[in-house]
C-alpha positions as CSV (number, residue, x, y, z in Angstrom):
1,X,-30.7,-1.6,57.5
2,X,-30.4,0.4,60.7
3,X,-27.5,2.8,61.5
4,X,-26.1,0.3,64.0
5,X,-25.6,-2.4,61.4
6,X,-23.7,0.0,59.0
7,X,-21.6,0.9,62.0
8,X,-21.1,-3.1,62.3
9,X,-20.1,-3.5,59.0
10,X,-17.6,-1.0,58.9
11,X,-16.1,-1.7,62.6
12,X,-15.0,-5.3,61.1
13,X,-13.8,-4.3,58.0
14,X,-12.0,-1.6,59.3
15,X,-10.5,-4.1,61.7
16,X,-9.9,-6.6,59.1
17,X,-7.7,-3.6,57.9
18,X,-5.8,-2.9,60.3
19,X,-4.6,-6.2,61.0
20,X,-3.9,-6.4,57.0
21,X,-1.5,-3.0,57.5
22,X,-0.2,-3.7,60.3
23,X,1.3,-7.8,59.2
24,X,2.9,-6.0,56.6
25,X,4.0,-2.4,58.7
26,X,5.5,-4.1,61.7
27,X,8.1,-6.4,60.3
28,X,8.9,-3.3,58.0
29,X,9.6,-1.1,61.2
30,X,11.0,-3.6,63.3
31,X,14.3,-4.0,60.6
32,X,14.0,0.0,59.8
33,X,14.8,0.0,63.3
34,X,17.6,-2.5,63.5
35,X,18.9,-0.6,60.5
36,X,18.9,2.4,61.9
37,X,20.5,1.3,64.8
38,X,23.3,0.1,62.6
39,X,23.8,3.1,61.1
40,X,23.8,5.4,64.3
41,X,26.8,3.0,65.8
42,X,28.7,3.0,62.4
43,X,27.8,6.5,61.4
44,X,27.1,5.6,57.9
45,X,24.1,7.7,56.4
46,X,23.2,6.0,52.6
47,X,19.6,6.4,52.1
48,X,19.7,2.8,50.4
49,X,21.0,1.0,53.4
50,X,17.5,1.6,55.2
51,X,15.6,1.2,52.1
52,X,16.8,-1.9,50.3
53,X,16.4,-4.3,53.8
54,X,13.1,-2.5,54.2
55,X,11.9,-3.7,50.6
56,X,12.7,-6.8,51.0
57,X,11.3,-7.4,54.3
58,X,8.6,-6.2,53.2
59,X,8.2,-8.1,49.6
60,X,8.9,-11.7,51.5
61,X,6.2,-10.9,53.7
62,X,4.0,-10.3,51.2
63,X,5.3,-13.5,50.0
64,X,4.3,-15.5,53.2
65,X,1.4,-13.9,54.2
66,X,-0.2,-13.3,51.2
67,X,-2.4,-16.5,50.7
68,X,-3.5,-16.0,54.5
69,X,-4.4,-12.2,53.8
70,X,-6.2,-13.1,50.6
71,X,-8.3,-15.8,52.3
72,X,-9.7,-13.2,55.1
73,X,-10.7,-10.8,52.6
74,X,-12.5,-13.6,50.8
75,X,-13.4,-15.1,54.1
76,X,-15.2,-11.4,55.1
77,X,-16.6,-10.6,51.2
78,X,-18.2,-14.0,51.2
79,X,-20.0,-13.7,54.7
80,X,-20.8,-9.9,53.8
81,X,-22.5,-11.2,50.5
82,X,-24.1,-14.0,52.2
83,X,-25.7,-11.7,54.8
84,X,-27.2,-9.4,52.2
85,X,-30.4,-10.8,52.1
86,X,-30.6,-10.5,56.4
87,X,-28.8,-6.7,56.4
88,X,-31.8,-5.8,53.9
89,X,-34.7,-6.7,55.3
């Protein structure tokens, strides 16, 4: 295995990461931001009122894109498996 296979290897998984982090992250910010928003024109400061809409944006996208994120990391373990007998020798 050469150095510029490892490198491989850990380019896609760290982009298969980052697009993991960041279907859950965005939709998280995006309504932190709307709630924020809110609460700079209403000048109400509870702590809960940005993190209750923040939970449960984030819990239904779990909910939706769960299945699709669980099939691209079994999608990337499978082919990394099935390329260990070409990444060996």
């Amino acid at each position: 295995m050469t150095p510029e296979t490892v490198l491989t290897i850990f380019q896609h998984a760290m982009e298969l990461i980052l697009v993991l982090i960041l279907v859950v992250l965005i939709p998280a910010l995006l309504v932190g931001l709307l709630v924020s928003m809110f609460q700079a024109a209403t000048q109400i400061n509870e702590m809960t009122l940005s993190f209750i809409p923040k939970l449960i944006v984030t819990v239904l996208t779990l909910m939706l894109a769960g299945p699709w994120m669980l099939r691209l990391l079994i999608e990337y373990t499978e082919q990394l498996i099935h390329d260990i007998p070409y990444l060996i020798g």
